[in-house]
MARBA-3410 file (N, C-alpha, C, O; in Angstrom, 1 decimal):
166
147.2,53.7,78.4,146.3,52.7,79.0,146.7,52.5,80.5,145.9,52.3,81.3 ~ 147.8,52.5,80.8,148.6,51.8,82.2,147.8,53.4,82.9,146.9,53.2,83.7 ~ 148.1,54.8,82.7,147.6,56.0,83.2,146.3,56.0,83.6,145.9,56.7,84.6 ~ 145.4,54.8,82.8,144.1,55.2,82.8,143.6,54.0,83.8,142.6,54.0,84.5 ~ 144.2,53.4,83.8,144.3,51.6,85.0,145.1,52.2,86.9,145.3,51.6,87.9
145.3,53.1,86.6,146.5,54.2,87.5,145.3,55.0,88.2,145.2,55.1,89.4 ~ 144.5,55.4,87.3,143.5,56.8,87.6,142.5,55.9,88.3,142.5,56.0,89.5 ~ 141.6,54.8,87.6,141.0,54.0,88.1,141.2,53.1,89.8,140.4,53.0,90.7 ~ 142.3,52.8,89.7,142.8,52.4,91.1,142.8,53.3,92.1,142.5,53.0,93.3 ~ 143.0,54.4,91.6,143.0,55.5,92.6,141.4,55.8,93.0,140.8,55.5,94.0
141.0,56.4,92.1,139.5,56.3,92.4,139.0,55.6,93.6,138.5,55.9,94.6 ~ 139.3,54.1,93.0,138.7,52.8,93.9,139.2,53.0,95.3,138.4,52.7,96.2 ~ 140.7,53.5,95.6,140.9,53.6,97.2,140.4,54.6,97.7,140.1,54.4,98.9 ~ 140.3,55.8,97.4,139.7,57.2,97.6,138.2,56.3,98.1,138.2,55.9,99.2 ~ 137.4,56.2,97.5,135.9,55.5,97.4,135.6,54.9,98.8,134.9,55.2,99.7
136.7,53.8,98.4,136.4,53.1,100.0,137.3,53.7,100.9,136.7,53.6,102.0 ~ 138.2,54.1,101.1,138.7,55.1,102.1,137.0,56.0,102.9,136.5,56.0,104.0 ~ 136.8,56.5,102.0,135.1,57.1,102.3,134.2,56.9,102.8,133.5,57.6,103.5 ~ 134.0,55.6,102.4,133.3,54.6,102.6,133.1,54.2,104.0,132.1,54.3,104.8 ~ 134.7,53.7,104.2,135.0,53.0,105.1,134.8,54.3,106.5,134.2,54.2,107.6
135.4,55.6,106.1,134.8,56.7,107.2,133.5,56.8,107.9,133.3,56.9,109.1 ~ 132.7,56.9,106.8,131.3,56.7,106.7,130.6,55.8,107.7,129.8,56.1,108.6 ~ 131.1,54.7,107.4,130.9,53.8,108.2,131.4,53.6,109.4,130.8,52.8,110.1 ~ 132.8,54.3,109.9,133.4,54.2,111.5,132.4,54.9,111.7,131.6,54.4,112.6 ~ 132.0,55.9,111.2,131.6,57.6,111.9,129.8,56.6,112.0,129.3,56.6,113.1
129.3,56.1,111.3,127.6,55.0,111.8,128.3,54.3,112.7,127.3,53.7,113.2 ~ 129.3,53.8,113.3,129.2,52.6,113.9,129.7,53.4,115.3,129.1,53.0,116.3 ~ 130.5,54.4,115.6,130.8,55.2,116.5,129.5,55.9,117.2,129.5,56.0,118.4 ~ 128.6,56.2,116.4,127.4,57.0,116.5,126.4,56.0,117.5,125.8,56.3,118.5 ~ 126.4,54.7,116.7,125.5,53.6,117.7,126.2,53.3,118.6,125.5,53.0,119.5
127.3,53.1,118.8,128.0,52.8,120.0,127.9,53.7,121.1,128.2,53.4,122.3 ~ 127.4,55.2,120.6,127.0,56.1,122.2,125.7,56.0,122.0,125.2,57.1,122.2 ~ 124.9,55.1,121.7,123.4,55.2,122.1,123.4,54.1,123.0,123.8,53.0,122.6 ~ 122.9,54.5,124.3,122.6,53.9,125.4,121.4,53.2,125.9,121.4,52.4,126.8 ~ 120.2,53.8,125.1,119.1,53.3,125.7,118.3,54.2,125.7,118.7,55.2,124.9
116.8,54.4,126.5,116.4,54.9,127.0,116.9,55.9,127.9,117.8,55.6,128.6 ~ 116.3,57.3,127.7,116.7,58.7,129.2,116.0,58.0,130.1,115.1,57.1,129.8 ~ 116.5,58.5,131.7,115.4,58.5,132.7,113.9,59.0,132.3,112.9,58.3,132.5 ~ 114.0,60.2,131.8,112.9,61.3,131.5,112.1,60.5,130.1,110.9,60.8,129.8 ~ 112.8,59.7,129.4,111.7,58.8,128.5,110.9,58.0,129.2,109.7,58.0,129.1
111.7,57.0,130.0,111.7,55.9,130.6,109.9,56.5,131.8,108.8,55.9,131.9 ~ 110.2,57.7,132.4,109.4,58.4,133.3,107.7,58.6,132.3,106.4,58.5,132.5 ~ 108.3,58.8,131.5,106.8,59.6,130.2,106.1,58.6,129.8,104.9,58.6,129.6 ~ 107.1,57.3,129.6,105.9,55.8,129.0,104.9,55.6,130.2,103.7,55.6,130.1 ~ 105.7,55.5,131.6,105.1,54.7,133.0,104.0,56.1,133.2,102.9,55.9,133.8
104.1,57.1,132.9,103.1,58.5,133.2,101.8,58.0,132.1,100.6,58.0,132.4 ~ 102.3,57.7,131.1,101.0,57.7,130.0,100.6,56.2,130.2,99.4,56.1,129.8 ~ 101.1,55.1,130.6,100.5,54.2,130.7,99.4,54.2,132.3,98.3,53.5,132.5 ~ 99.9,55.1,133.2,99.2,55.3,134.5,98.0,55.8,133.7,97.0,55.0,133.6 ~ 97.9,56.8,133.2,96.9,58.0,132.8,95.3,56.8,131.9,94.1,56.7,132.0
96.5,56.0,131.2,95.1,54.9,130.3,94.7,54.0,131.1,93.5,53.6,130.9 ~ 95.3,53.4,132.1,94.6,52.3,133.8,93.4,53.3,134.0,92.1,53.2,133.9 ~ 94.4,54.5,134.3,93.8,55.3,135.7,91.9,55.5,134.6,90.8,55.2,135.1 ~ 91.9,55.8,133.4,90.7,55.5,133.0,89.7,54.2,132.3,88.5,54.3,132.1 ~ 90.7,52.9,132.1,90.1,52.2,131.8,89.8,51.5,132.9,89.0,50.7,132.5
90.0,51.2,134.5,89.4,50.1,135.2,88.0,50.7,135.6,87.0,50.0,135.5 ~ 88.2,51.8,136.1,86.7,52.5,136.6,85.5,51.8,135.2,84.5,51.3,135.5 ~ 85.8,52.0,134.2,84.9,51.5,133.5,84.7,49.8,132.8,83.9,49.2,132.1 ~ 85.9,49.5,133.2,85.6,47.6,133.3,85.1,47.4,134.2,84.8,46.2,133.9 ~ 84.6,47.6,135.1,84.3,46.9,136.5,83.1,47.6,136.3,82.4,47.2,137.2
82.5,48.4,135.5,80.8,48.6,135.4,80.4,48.0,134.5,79.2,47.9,134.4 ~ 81.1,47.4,133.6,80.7,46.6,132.3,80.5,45.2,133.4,79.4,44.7,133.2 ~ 81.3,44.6,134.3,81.6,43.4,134.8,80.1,43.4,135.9,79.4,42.4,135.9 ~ 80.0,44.4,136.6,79.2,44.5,137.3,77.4,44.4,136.7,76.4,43.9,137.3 ~ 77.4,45.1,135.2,76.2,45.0,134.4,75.9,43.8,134.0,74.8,43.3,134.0
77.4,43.0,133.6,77.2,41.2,133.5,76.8,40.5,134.4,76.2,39.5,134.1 ~ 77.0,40.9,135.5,76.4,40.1,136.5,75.0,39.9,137.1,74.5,38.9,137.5 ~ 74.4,41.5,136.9,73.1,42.1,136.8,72.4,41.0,135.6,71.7,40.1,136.0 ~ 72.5,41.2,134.7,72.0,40.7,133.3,72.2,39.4,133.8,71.1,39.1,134.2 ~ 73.1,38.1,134.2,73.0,37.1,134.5,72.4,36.4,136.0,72.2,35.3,136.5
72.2,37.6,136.2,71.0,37.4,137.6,69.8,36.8,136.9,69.2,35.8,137.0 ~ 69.7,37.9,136.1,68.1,38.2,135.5,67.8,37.3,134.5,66.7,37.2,134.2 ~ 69.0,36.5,133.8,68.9,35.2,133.0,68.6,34.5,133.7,67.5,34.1,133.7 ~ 69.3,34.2,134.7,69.4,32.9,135.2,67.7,32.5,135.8,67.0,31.4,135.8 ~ 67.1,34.3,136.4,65.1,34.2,136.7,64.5,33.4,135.5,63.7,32.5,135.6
65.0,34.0,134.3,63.9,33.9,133.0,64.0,32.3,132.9,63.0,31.7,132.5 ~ 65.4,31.5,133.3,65.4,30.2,133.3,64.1,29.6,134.0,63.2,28.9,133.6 ~ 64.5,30.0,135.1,63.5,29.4,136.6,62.2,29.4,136.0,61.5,28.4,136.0 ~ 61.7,31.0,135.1,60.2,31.2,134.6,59.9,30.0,134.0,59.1,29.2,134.3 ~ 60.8,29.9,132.9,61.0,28.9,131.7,60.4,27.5,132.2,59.5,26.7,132.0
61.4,27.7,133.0,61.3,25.7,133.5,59.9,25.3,134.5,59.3,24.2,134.6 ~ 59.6,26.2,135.0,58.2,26.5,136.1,57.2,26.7,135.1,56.2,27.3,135.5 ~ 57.2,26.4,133.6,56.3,26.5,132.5,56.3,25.7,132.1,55.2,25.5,131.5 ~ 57.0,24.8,132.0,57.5,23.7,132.2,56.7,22.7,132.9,55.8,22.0,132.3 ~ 57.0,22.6,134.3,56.6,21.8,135.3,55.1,22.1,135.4,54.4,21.1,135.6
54.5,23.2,135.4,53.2,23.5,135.2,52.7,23.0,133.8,51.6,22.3,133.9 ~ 52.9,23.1,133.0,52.8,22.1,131.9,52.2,20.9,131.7,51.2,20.7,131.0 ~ 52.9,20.1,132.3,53.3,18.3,133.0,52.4,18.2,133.6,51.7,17.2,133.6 ~ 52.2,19.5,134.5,51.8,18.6,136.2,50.7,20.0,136.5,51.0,21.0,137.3 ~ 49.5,19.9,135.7,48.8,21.1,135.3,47.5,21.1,137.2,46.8,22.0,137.7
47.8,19.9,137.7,47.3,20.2,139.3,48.0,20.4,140.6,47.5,20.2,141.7 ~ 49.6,20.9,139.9,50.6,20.9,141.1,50.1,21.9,141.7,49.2,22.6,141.2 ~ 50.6,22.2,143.3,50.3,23.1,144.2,50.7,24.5,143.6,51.5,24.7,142.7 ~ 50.2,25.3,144.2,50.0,27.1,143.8,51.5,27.5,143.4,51.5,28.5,142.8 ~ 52.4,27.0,143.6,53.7,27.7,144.1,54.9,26.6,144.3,55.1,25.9,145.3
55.7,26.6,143.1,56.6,25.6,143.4,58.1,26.5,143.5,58.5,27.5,142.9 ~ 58.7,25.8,144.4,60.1,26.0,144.7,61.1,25.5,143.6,61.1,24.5,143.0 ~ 62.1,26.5,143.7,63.5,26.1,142.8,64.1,24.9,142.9,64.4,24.1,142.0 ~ 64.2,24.7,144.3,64.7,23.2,144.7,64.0,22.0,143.7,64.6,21.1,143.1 ~ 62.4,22.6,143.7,61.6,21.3,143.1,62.0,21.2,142.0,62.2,20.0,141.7
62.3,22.3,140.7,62.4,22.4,139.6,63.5,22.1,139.2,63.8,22.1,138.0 ~ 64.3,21.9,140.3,66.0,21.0,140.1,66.3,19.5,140.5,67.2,18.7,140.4 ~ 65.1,19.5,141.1,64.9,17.7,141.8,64.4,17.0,140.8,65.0,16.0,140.6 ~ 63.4,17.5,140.1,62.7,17.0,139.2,63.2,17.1,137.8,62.7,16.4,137.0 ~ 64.2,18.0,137.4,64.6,18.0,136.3,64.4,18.7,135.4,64.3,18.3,134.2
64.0,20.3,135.7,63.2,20.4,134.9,64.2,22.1,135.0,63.8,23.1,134.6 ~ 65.3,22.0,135.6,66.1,23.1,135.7,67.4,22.4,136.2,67.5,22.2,137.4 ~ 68.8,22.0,135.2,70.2,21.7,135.1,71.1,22.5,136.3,71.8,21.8,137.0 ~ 71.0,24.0,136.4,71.4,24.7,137.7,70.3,25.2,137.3,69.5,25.1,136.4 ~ 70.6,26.3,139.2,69.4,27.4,139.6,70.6,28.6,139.1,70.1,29.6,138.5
71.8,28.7,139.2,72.5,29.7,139.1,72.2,30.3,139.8,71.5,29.7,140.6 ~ 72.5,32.1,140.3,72.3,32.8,141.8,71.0,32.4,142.4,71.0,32.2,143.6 ~ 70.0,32.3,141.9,68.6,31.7,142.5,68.6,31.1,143.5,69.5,30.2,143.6 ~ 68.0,31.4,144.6,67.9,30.7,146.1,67.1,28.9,145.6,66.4,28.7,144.6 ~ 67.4,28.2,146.5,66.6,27.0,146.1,65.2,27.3,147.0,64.4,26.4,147.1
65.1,28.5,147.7,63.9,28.9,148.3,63.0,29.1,147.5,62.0,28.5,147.6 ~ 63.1,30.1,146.4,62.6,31.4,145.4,61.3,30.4,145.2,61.4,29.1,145.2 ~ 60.4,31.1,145.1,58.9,30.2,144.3,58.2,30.5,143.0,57.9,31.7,143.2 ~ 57.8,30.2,142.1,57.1,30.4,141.4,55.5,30.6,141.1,55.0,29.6,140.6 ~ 54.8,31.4,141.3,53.3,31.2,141.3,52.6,30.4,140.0,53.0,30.5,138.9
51.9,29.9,140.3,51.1,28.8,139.1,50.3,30.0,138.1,49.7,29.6,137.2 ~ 50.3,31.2,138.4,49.2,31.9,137.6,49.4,32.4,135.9,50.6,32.4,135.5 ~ 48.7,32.6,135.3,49.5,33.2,133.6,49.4,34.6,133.9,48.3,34.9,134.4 ~ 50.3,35.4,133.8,51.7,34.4,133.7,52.8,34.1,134.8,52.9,34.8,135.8 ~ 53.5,33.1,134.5,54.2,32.7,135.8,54.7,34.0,136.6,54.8,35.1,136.0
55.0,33.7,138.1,55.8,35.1,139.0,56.6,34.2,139.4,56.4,33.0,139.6 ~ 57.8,34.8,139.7,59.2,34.8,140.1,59.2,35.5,141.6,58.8,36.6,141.6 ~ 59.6,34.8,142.8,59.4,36.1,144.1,60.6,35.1,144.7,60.6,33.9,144.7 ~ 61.7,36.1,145.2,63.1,35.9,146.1,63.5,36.4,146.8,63.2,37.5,146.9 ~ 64.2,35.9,147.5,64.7,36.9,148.2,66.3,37.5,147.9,67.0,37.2,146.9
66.7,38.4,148.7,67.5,39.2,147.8,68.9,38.6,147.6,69.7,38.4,148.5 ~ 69.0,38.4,146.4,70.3,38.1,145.4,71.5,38.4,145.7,71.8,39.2,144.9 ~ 72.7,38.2,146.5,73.9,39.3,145.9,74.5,39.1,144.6,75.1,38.0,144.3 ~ 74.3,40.2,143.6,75.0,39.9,142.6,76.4,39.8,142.1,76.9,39.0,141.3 ~ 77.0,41.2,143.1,78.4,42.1,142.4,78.8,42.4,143.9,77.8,43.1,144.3
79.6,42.3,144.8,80.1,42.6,146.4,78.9,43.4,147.1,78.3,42.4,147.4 ~ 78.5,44.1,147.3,77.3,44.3,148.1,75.8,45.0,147.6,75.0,45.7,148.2 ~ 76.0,44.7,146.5,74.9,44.9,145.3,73.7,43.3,145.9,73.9,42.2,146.4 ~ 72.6,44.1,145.4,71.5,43.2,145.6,70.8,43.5,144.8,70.7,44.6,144.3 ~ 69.7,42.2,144.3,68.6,41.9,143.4,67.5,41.3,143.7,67.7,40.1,143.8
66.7,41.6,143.9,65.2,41.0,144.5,64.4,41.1,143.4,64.4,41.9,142.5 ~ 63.4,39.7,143.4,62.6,39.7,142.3,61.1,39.4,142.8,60.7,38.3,143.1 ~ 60.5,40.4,142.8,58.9,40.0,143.8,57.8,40.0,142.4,57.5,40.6,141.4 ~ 57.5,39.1,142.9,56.2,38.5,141.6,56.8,39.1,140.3,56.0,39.8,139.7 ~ 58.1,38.8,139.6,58.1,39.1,138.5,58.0,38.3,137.6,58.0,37.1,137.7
57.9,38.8,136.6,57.3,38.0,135.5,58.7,38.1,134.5,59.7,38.8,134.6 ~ 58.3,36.8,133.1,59.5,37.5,131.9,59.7,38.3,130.8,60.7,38.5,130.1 ~ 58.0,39.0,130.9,58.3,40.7,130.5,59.1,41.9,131.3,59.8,42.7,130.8 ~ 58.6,41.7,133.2,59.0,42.8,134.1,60.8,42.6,133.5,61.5,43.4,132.9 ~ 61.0,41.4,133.8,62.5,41.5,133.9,63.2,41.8,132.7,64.3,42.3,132.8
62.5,41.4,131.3,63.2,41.6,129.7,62.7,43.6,129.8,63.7,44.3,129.7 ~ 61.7,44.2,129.9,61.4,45.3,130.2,62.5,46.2,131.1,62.7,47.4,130.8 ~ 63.3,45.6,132.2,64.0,46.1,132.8,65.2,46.7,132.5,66.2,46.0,132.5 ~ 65.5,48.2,132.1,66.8,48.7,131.8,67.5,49.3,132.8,68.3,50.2,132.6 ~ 67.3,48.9,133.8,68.8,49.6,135.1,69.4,48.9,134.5,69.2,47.8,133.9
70.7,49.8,134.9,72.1,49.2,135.0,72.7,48.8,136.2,72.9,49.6,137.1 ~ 73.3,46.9,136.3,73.5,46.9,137.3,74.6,47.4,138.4,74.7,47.1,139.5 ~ 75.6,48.5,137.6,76.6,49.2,138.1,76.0,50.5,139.0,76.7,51.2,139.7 ~ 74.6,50.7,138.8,74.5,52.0,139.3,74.1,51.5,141.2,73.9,50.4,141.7 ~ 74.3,52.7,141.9,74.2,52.2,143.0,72.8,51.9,144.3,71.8,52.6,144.3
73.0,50.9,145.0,71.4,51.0,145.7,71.4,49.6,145.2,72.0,49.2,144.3 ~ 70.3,48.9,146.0,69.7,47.4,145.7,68.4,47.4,144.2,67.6,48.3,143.9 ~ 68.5,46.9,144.0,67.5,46.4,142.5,66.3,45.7,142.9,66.5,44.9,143.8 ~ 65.2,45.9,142.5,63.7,45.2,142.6,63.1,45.4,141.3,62.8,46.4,140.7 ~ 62.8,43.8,140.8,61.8,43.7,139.7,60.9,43.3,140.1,60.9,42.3,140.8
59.8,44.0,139.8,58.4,43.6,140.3,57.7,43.2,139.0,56.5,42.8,139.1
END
């Protein structure tokens, strides 16, 4: 019995003797890991250039289309509300102005809309402005349009040159 209590002990220090090797030789191993190489550190900043270098060119035409499209809301409002005031006031003069339709209440903002822009009294209403800037030197003009010309309208406002809805 005491042989076999003898054999067992031994075992157990052999084990963790091993063990414990095992374990300097992992803890030795992470103690020379430093970090990042230069040449890793170089390869993230290369591939993160490469995903900019193609995603801004195409946010800024998405941004630019938004702006286009909220040009062109902000007309269909003016139509709206000039349907409105012609409505109400079925012997107002030929042509009312934005200003009017914001004096009177009958338009909360003009948004890009000139407080010049006029509306013609005829069916169906016309929209006529002068030119818009939408996006840095992008322009929108809207001559007698209507809120088919402009819902009809598929430019994009990213592409380049001034815009006219007629």
């Amino acid at each position: 019995m005491k042989t076999m209590m003898q054999e067992i002990s031994h075992e157990t220090i052999e084990t963790n003797s091993r063990g414990n090797n095992k374990m300097k030789k992992f803890t030795k191993i992470l103690k020379n890991q430093k970090g990042l190489t230069l040449i890793e550190l170089l390869a993230v900043i290369v591939i993160l250039a490469i995903v900019a270098a193609i995603a801004v060119p195409s946010i800024s035409g998405v941004i630019e289309n938004s702006k286009y499209n909220a040009a062109k809301a902000d007309a269909i409002s003016v139509l709206n509300a000039a349907q409105l005031y012609y409505t109400d006031s079925p012997s107002a003069a030929s042509g009312v102005t934005v200003a009017t339709l914001k004096n009177e209440g009958y338009l909360e903002t003009i948004g890009m809309i000139p407080d010049t822009a006029t509306v013609a009294s005829g069916t169906p209403k016309k929209l006529t402005t002068a030119a818009i800037t939408y996006s840095g030197s992008k322009k929108i003009t809207f001559t007698n349009s209507t809120i088919q010309s402009i819902n009809v309208d598929t430019t994009k406002g990213s592409t380049s040159g001034d815009k006219t809805i007629n």
